[in-house]
N, C-alpha and C positions, 0 to 999 in steps of 0.2 A: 679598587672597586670603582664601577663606573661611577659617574652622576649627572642625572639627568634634570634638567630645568626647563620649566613649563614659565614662559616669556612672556609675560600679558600687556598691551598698548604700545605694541612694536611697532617704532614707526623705520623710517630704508637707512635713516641716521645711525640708529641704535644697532640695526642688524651690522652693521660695516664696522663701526667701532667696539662694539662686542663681539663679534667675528675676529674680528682681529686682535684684539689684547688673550681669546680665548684660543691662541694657539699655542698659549702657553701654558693654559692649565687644562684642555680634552677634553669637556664636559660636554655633553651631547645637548643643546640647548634645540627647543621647541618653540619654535617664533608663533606668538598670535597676536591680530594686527587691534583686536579690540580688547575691551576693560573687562577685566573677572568681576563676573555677578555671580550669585547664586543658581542660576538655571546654567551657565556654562563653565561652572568650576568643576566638573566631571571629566574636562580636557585635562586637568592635571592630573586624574588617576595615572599610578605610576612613576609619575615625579616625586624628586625627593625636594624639592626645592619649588618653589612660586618665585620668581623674580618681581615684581610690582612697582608702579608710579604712583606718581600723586593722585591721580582721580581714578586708582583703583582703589573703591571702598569695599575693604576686606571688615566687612560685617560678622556678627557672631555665627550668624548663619554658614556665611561664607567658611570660615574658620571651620566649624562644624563640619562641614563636608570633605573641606580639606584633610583635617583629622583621620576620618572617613576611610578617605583614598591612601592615605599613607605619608601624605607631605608631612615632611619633619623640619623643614627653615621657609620663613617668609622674608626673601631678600628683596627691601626696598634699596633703590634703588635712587634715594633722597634722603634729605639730613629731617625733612618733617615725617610726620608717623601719625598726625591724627586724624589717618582716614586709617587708620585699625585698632580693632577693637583688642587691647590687648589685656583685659581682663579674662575675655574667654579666651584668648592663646593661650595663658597663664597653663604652664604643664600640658600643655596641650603640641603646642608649634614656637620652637623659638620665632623671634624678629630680630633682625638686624637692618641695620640702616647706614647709610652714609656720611658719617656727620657734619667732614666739610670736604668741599672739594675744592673750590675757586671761590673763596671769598672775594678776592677782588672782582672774581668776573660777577656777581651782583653790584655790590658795592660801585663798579663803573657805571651799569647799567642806570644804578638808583641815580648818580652824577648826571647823565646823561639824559635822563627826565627831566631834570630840575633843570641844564643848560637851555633843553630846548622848549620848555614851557617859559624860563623867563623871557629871554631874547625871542619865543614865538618861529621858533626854525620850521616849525611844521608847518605855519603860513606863509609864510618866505616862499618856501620850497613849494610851494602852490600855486602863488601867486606868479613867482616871476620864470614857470613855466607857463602861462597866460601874459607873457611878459608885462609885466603887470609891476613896475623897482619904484611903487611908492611906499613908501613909510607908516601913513596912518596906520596907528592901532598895533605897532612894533615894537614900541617900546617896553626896557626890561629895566633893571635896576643893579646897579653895583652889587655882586656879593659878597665883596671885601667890605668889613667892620659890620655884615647882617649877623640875626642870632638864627642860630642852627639847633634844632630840636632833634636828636637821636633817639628814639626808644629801641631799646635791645643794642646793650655793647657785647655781644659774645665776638666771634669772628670776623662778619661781614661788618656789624658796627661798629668795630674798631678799625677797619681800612678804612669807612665813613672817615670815620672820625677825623681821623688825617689826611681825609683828601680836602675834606671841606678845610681844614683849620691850611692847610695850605694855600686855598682862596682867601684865606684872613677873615673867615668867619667865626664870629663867638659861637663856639660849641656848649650847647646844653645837652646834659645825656641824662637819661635817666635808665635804673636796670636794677634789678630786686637785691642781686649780689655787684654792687657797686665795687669798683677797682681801682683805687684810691693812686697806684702806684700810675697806673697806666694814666690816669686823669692829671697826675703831675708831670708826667714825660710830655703829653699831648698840650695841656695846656685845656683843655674843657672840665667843666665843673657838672658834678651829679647835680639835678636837682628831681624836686615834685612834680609830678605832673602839670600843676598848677600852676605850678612859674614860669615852666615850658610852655604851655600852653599862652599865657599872658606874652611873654616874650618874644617868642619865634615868629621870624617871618616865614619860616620853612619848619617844614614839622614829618622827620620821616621813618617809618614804621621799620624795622630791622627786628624785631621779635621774635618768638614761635607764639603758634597759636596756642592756649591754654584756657581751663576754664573762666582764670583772671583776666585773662586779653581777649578776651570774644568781645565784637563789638565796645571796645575801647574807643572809637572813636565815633561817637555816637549826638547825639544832638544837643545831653548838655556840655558834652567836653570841648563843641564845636562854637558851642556862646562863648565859653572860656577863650578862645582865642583871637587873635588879631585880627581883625579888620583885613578881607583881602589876604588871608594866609593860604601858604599853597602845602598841598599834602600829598604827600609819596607814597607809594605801599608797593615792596618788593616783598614783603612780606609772604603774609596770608590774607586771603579774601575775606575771613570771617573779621579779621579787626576793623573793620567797618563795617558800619551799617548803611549799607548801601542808597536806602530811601533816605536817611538824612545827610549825607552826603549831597544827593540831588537838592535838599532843599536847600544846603547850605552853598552852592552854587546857583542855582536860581536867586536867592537872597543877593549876592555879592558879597558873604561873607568869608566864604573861600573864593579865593581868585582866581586859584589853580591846582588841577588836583591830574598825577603821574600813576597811573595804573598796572602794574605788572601780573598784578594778579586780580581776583575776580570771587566772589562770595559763592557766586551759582558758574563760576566758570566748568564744570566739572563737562556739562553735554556739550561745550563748544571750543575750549582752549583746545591747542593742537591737532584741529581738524581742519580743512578747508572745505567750509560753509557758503562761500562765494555764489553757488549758484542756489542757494535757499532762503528762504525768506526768514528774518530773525525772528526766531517766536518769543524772546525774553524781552516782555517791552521795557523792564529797567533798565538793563544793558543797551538797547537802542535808545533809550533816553540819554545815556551819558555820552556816547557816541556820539549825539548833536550837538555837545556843548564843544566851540573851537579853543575852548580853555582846559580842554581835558586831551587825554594820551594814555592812548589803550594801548601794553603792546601782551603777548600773547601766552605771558608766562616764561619769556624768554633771556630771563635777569643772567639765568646759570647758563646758557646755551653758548659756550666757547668751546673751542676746540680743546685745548686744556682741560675746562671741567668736565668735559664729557670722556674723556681719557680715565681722569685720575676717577670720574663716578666708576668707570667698567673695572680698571684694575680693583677699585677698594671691593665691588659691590663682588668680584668674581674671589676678592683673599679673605672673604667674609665667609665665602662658601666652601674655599678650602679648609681654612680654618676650624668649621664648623665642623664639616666629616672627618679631618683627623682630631680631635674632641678637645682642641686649643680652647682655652678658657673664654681669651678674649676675640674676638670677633665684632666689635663694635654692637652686642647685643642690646637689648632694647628691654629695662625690667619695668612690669606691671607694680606702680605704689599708687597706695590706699589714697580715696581723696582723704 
């Protein structure tokens, strides 16, 4: 039996590497280069399958219609899932999801934040293309013997975990299901929030978002902490609250903050916006600070992860039509 999939926020990346791992399993896919709303989810009449990203918000509505048409799997195409509402899926449209692909390739990425906000590579790189090899205002700090704040040890934050403890950084972790064994192999200790917070010179978000971690890192958890702390988030955009973020950088109380992702990134990450004028003036806010580092949602963007996304996202779909139990599905529980 055929199967046909209705593709949503296709960008020339995804058509090439799903093109290609899909000549193994024939599935007649329907490339659409923008995000499934409710007024254009009538493209998937027909489809058995929706394939989706992150800033496709599959609302109940959405769902709804879907239902509708006949789609019977919503294949994300990422390990998060809370831009769907999968209370109304519930009996309705399975979900399946990705849950890891390339841990490391965040986990680098988050690395690679923290290198170049402390050491300032991103001014460097500016300056002494204006050849410009003075020093003022360059300086970074050893991060051998600093403390390192992990929230969320699942996959990603445990590569963290070890790459940082490999710089000789005291690791503090904290994670609801704490892993006692892994904290003895590594050498980092679970703690509270609170003592992470007191302690870290670096403090960085590896979480999912949930209704506990919304705005987690918010303006009092921002008093709690050190003097000049710098903050990561490869995460999710919602664990911070964006406006006290700004003030905690206007104050100098964060010194440095690594952006991967974005609260309201949903109308502007993975598009090339370059010749329009930015209407999100918090976003342009953060963007003037030379102590900040936007990049564009592209933690997971490796050759690798984007392979192993197509293969899992495309055995999630086989899976599903011949009526395999597992599939990496996604179940709706009560709050």
């Amino acid at each position: 039996m055929n199967t046909t999939i209705a593709f949503f926020d296709a960008k020339p990346y995804d058509r090439e590497i799903f093109n290609e791992v899909n000549r193994n399993y024939k599935f007649e896919i329907k490339y659409f280069k923008f995000n499934i709303t409710p007024d254009n989810a009538v493209l998937a009449e027909g489809a058995d399958v929706v394939c989706a990203f992150v800033n496709d918000m599959i609302s109940e509505e959405v769902i709804e219609k879907l239902h509708e048409y006949g789609v019977k799997l919503i294949a994300l195409r990422s390990a998060g899932f809370n831009n769907v509402d999968l209370k109304a899926a519930l009996g309705k449209i399975a979900v399946a999801r990705v849950p890891a692909y390339s841990p490391n390739a965040i986990a680098e990425h988050t690395v690679a934040l923290m290198l170049s906000l402390n050491r300032k590579i991103h001014r460097a790189y500016w300056r002494t293309r204006d050849s410009n090899f003075s020093l003022g205002g360059l300086m970074g700090f050893d991060m051998n013997n600093k403390y390192a704040g992990v929230i969320g040890t699942g996959k990603i934050g445990k590569v963290l975990v070890k790459i940082l403890s490999g710089f000789g950084m005291k690791v503090l972790a904290h994670d609801p299901r704490p892993d006692n064994e892994f904290a003895s192999e590594t050498g980092c200790r679970y703690v509270g929030l609170d003592e992470m917070f007191r302690k870290s010179e670096v403090v960085s978000l590896n979480c999912p978002l949930t209704r506990e971690t919304e705005y987690m890192i918010n303006k009092e958890s921002i008093e709690k902490m050190k003097h000049g702390v710098m903050i990561i988030n490869t995460g999710r955009g919602k664990l911070i609250k964006t406006s006290d973020l700004i003030d905690g950088l206007k104050s100098g109380k964060i010194g440095s903050a690594g952006l991967d992702v974005y609260e309201e990134e949903a109308e502007f990450f993975f598009e090339d916006l370059s010749n329009r004028v930015l209407t999100d003036d918090i976003l342009a806010r953060l963007l003037s600070f030379n102590n900040v580092i936007i990049t564009s949602h592209q933690g997971f963007f490796t050759s690798e992860a984007m392979h192993n996304i197509a293969e899992t996202t495309m055995n999630n779909i086989m899976s599903f039509r011949k009526n395999k139990k597992e599939f990496n599905e996604i179940c709706y529980k009560c709050p």
